[in-house]
C-alpha positions as CSV (number, residue, x, y, z in Angstrom):
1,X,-46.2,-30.2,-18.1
2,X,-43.4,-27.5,-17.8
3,X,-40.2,-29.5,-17.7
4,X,-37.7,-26.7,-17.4
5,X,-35.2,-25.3,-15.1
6,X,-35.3,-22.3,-13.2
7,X,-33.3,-20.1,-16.3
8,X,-35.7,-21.9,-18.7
9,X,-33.7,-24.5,-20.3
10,X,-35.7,-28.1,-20.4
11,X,-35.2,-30.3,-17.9
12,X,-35.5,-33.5,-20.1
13,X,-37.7,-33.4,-23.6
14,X,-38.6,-36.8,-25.4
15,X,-36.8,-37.9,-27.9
16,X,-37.1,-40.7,-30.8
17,X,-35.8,-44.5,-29.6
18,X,-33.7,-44.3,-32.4
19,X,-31.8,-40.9,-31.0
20,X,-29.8,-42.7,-28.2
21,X,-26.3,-41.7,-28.4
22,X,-25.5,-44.5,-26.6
23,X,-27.0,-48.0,-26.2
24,X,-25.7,-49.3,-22.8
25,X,-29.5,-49.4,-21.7
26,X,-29.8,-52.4,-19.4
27,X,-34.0,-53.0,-19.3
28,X,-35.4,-50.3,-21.7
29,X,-38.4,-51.4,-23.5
30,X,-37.0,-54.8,-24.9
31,X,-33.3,-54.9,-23.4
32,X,-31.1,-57.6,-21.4
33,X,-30.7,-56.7,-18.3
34,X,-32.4,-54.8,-15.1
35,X,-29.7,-52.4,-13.7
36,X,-29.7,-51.6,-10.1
37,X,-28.3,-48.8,-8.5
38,X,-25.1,-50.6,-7.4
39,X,-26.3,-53.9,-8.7
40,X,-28.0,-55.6,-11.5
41,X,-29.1,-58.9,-13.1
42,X,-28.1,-60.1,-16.0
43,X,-29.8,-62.3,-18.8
44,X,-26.5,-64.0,-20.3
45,X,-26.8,-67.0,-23.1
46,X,-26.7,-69.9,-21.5
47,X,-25.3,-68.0,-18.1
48,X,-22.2,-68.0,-18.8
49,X,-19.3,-65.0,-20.1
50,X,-18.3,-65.4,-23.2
51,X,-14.3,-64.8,-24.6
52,X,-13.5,-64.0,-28.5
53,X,-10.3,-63.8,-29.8
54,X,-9.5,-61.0,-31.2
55,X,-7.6,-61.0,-34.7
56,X,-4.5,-59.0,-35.0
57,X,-5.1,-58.7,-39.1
58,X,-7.7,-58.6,-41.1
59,X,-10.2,-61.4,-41.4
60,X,-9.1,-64.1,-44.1
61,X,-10.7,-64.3,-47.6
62,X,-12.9,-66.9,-46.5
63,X,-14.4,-65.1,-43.9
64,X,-17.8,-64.2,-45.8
65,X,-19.2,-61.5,-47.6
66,X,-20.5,-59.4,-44.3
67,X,-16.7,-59.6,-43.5
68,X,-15.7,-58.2,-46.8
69,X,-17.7,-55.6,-47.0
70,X,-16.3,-54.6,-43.9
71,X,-12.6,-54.6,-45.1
72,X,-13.8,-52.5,-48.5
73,X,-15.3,-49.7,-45.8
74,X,-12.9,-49.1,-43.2
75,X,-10.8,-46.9,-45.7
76,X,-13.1,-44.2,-45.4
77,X,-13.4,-44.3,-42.0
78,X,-9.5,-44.5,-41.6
79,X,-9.3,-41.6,-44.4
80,X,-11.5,-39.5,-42.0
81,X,-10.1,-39.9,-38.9
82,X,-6.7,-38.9,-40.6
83,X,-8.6,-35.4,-41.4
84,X,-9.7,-35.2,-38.0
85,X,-6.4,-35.4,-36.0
86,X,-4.4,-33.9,-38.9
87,X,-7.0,-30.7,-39.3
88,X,-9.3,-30.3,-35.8
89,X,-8.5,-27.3,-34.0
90,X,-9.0,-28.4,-31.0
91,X,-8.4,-31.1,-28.4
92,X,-9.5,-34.8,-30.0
93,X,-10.4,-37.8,-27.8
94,X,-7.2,-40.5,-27.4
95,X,-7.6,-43.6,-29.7
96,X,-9.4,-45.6,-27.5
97,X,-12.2,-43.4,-26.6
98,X,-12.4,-42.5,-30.7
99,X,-12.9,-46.1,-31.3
100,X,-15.3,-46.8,-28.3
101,X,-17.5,-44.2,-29.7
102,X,-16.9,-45.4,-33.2
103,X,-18.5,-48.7,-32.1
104,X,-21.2,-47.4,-30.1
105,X,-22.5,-45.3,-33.5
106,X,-22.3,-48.3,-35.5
107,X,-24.5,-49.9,-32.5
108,X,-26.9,-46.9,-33.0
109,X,-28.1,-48.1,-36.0
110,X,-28.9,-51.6,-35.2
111,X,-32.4,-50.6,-33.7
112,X,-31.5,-53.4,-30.7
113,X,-31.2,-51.9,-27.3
114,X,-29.6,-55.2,-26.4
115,X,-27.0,-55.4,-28.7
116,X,-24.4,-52.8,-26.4
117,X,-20.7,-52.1,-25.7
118,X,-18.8,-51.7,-22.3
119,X,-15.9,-50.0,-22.2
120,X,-13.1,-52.0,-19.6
121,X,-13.7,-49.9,-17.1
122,X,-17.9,-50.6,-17.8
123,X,-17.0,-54.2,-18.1
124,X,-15.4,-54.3,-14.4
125,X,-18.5,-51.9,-13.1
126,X,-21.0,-54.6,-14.4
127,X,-18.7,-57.6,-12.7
128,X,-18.6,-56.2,-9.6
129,X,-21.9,-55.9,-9.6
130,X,-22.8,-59.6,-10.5
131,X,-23.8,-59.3,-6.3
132,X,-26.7,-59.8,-3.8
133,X,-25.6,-56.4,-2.1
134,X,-24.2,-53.3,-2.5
135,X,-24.0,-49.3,-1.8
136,X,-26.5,-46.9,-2.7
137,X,-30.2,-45.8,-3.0
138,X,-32.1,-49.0,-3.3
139,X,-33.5,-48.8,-6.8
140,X,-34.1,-50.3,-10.1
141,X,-33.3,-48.6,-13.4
142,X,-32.6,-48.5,-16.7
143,X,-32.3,-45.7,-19.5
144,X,-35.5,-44.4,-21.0
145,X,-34.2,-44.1,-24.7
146,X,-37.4,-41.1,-24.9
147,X,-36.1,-39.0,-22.5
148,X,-32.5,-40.5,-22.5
149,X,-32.3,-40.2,-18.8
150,X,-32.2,-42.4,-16.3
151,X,-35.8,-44.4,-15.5
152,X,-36.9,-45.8,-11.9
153,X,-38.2,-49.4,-12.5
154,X,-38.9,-50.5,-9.2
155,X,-37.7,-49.1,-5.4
156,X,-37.0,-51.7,-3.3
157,X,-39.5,-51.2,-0.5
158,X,-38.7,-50.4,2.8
159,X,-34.9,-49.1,1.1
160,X,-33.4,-45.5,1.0
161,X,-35.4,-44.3,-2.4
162,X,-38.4,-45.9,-1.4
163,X,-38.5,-44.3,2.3
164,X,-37.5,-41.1,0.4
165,X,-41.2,-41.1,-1.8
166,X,-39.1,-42.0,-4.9
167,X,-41.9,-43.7,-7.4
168,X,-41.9,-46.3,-10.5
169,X,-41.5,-44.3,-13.5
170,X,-40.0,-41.3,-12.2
171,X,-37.4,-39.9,-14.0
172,X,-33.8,-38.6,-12.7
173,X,-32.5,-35.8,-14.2
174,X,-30.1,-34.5,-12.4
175,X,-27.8,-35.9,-9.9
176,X,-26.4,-33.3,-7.0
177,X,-26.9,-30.4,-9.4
178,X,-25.2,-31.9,-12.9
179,X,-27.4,-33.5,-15.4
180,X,-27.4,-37.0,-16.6
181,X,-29.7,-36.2,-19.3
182,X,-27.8,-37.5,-22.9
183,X,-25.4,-39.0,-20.9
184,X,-25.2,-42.8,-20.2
185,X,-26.6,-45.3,-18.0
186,X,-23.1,-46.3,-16.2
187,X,-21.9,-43.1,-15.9
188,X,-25.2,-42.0,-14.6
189,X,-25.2,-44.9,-11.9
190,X,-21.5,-44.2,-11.4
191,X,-22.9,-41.0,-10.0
192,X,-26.2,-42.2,-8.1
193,X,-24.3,-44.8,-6.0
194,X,-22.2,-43.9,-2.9
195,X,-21.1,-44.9,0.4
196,X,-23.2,-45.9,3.3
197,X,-24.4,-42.6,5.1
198,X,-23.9,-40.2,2.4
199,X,-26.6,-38.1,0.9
200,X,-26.9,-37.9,-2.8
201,X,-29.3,-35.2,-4.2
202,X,-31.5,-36.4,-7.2
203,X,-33.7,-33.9,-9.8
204,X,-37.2,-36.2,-9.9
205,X,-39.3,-35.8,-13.1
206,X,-42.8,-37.5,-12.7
207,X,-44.7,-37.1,-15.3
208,X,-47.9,-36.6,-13.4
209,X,-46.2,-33.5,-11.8
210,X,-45.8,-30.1,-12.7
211,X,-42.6,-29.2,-12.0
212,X,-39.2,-31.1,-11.4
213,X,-38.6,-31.2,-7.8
214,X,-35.5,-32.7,-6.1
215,X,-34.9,-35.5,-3.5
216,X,-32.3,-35.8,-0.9
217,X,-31.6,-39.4,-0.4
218,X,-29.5,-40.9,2.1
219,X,-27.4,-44.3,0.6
220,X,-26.9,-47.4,2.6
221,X,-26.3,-51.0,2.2
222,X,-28.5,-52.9,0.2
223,X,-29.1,-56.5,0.7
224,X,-31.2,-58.1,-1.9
225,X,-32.3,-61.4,-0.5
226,X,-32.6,-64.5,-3.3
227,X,-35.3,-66.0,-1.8
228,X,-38.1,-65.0,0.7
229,X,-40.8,-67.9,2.2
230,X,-43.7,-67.5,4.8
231,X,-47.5,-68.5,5.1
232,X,-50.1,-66.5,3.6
233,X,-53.9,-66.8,3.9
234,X,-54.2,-69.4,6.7
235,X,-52.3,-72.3,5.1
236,X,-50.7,-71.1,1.7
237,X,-47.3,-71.2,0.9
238,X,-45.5,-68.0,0.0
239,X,-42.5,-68.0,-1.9
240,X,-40.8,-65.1,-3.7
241,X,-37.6,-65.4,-5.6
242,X,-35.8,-62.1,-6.2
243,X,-33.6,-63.0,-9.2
244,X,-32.4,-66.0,-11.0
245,X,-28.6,-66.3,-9.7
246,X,-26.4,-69.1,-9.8
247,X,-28.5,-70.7,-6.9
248,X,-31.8,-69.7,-7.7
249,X,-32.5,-73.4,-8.8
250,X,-32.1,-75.3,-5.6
251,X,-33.2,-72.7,-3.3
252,X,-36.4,-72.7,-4.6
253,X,-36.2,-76.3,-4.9
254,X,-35.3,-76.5,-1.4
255,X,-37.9,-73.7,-0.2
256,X,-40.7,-75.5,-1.8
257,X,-39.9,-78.8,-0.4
258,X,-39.8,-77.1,3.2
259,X,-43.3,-75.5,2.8
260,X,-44.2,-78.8,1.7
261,X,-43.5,-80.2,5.7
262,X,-46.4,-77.5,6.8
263,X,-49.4,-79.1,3.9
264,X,-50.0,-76.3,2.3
265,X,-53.5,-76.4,0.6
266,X,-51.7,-73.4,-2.1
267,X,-48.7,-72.3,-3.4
268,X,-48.1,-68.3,-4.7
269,X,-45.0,-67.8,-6.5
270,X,-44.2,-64.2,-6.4
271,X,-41.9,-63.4,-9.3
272,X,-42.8,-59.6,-9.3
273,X,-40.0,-57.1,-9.6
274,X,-37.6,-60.1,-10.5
275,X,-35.5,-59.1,-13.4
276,X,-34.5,-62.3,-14.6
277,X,-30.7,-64.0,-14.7
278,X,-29.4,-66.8,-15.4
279,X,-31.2,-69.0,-18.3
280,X,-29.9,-72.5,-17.1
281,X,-31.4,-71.4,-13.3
282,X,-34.7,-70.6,-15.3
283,X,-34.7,-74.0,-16.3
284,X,-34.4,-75.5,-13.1
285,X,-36.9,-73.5,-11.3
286,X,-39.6,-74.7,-13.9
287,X,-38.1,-78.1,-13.0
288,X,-39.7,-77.6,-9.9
289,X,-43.2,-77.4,-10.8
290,X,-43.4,-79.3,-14.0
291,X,-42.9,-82.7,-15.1
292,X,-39.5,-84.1,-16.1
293,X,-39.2,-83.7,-19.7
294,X,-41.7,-80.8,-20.3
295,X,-40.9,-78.1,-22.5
296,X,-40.2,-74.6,-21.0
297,X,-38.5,-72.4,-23.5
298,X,-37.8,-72.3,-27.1
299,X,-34.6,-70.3,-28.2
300,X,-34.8,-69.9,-32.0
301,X,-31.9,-68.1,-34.1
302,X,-32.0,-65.9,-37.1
303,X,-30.8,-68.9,-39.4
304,X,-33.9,-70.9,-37.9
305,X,-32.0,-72.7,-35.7
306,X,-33.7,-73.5,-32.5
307,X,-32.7,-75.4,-29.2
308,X,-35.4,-76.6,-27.3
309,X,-35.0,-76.5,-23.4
310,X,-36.9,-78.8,-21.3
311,X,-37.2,-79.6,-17.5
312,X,-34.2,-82.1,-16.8
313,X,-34.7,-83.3,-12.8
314,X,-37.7,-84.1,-10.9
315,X,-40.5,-82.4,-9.9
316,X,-41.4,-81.6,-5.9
317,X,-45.0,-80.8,-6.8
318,X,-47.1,-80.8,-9.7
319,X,-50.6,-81.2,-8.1
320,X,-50.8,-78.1,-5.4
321,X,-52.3,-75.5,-6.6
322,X,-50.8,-72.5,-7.7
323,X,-50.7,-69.1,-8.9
324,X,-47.4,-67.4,-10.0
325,X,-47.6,-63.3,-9.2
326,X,-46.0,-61.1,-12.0
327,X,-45.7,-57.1,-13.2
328,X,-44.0,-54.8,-15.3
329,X,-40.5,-55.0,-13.9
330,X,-40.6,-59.1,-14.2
331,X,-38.3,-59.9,-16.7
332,X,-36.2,-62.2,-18.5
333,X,-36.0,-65.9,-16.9
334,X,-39.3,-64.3,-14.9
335,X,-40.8,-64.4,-17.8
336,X,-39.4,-67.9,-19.3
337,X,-40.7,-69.7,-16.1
338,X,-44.3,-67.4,-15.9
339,X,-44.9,-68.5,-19.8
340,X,-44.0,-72.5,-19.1
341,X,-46.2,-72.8,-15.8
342,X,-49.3,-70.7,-18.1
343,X,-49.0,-72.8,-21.3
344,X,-48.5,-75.9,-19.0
345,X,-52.0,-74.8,-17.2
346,X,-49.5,-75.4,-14.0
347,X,-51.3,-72.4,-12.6
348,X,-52.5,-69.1,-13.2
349,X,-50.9,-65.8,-13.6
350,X,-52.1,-62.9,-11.4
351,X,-50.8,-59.5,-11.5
352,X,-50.0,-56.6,-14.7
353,X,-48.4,-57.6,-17.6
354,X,-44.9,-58.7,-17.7
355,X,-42.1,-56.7,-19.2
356,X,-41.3,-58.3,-22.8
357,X,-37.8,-59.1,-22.2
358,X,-37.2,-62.2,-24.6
359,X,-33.5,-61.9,-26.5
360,X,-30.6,-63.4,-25.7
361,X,-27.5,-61.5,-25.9
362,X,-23.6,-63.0,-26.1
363,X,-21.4,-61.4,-24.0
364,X,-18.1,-61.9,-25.7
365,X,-14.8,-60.0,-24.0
366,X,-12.3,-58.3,-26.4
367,X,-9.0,-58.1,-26.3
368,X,-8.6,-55.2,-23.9
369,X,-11.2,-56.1,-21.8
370,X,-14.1,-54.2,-23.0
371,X,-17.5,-56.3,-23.8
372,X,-19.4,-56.4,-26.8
373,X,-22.9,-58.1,-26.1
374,X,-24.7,-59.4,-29.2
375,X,-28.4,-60.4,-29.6
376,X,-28.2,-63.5,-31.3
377,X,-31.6,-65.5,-30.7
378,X,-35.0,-64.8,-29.1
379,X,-37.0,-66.8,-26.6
380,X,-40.7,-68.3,-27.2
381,X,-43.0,-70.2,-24.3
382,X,-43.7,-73.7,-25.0
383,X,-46.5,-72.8,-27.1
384,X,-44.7,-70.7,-29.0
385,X,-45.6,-66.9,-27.6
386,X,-43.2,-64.6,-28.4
387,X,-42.2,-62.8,-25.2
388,X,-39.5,-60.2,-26.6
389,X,-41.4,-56.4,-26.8
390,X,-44.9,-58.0,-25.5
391,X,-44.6,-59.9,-22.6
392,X,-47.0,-62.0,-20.8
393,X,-50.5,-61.7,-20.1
394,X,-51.9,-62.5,-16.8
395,X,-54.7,-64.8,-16.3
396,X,-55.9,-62.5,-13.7
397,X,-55.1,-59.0,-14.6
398,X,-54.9,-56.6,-11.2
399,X,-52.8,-53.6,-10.5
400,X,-51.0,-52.1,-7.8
401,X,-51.1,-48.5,-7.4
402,X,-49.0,-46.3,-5.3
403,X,-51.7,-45.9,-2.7
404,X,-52.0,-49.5,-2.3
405,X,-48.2,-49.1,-1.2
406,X,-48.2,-46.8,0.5
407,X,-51.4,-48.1,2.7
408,X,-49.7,-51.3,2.5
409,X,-52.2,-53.2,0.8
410,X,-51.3,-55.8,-1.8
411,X,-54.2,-56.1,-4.1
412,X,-52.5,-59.2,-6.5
413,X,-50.9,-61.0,-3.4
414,X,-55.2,-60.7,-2.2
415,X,-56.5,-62.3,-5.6
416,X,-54.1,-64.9,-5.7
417,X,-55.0,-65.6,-2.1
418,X,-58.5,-65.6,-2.8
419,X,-58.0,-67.9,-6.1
420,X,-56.7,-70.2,-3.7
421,X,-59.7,-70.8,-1.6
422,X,-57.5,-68.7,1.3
423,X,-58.1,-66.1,3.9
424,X,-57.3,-62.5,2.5
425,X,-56.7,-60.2,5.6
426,X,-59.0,-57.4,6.1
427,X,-57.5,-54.1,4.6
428,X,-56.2,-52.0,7.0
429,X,-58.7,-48.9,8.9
430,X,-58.1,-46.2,7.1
């Protein structure tokens, strides 16, 4: 493929995972959290923001050896930062900015896409975003550490990039004109998002194309619904949950007990696209469908440690029949309640292969308001599948290509259907 710009310099080249000058990647390969364009969910430890104090000295004696070895190296970085502002000819970054990117290369060499810094002003970008709506293009992204550009996870149909033939896996370049390429994901989204009614220019790479090409789309206001509920296949009970927020627990809860008034024969939980959220709301949607008591997530630590979460209130059904829809871009909590319902043989999975987000990251605010977020345990399925970097498995393994879309089939929603004893619609004339 030729990748370059008209005077011949490359449009984006791969690049080795561990070449990422900046790890701020929200949902690449193995990360914490599923960015949107002007919104984004979040995989927190036990859902909740975490606070550190932040020492005004050095740590005491006692503090360990890591600690120690710590104190013995600073020197040398002090010694050359001394150089640097006493010798550079030139114009230096203020303090802060030195030490943000001081951080951020000792974060390179963790080899954990999780483990990432915000600056303040990153820190209030990703609070502001903690939201069901917001300004901009109507996509999904993260940072694709082999390109280092920003990645399209998922359009949200029937929204500005989706009505403007942006695709999964397309790659963004270039935003009216500048790159993004080697930049960051914030900054980069900083950029993509705008007002309602404005147009915003974006350089598409798809790697089934030959040439870049560029896409004018117009930004609007994105609502993200939590919860969606219908009939499907004569008397089946559609329900799809967009993201695990604060009240993901007892809307589903309460959507399930609703389609429960109709006597459904089925139930299809549609968890595709979701990114995940909040682990405690993960919890209580397995609640749902399992018995009190059951096991739906184990959380183990580096030291062995492990807290074992199980399902705390009642169930509203554990007989009807059900199959839980899944992809790619299901993530996180997605993926904490997929695992539970398979290894419980609650139901069957239907749909591609789930994304293989299974870390858990501390978000712990410094002193100037910046955030440091920490990988400090993973997440395994009751029987003890590792989900981090592999994901689950459906039962049922069917894609969804981009013709299905955009002939507005729905190929897993069919199967699932059609596990269920229901009606699948005819396909449309073509």
């Amino acid at each position: 493929m030729n990748l370059q710009e008209p005077h011949g310099q490359p449009v984006v080249t791969p690049k080795s995972n561990h070449g990422s000058p900046i790890l701020i990647t929200c949902l690449s390969l193995a990360v914490a959290a599923l960015l949107f364009v002007g919104g984004l969910g979040i995989g927190f430890a036990a859902g909740k923001w975490g606070s550190a104090p932040v020492a005004n000295s050095a740590p005491e004696d006692g503090a360990g050896g890591a600690a120690a070895e710590l104190r013995a190296r600073f020197p040398l970085f002090w010694e050359a930062m001394d150089v640097l502002y006493r010798d550079f000819y030139g114009e230096l970054p203020d303090s802060n900015d030195a030490i943000y990117a001081a951080i951020r290369g000792v974060l390179s060499q963790v080899d954990d896409p999780n483990t990432s810094f915000m600056t303040p002003d990153e820190a209030s970008f990703f609070r502001e975003n903690l939201q069901g709506s917001f300004e901009g293009i109507g996509a999904r992204v993260d940072w694709d550490m082999n390109f280092d550009t920003v990645r399209i996870v998922e359009p949200f149909e029937n929204q500005p990039a989706w009505r403007a033939g942006i695709k999964r896996d397309d790659l963004i370049t270039h935003v009216d004109g500048e790159t993004i390429v080697g930049t960051d994901l914030l900054s980069a989204i900083d950029k993509i998002r705008g007002p309602k009614g404005t147009t915003v220019r974006l350089t598409i790479v798809r790697l089934t194309e030959e040439e870049p090409f560029e896409v004018e789309v117009v930004r609007d206001r994105i609502e993200i619904p939590t919860i969606e509920a219908n009939t499907v296949g004569g008397d089946i009970a559609y329900i799809r949950l967009n993201t695990f927020n604060e009240n993901a627990g007892d809307l589903v809860r309460d959507a399930v007990k609703q389609a429960l008034t109709q006597n459904p024969s089925a139930l299809i939980f549609d968890l595709r696209g979701n990114p995940g959220g909040l682990l405690r709301q993960a919890v209580e949607v397995a609640s749902v469908f399992l018995p009190k008591g059951e096991r739906v997530l184990i959380e183990r630590y580096a030291d062995g440690k492990e807290d074992i979460y199980v399902t705390e209130d009642d169930p509203v059904t554990t007989e009807l029949p059900m199959v839980v829809l899944v992809n790619e871009a299901s993530a996180s909590a997605s993926e904490i309640v997929a695992g539970a319902i398979q290894d419980k043989a609650r139901g069957q999975l239907v749909g591609t292969t789930t994304y293989g987000k299974g870390s858990v990251q501390l978000p712990q605010t410094l002193s100037d308001g910046s955030i440091l977020r920490v990988t400090i345990a993973r997440w395994f399925t009751p029987a003890d599948r590792t989900i981090d970097g592999e994901g689950l498995t459906p039962d049922v393994v069917v894609e969804l290509t981009d013709e299905d879309r955009q002939a507005q089939r729905d190929p897993q929603l069919d199967k699932a259907i059609e596990l269920l004893g229901g009606a699948v619609e005819p396909l449309p004339v073509q």
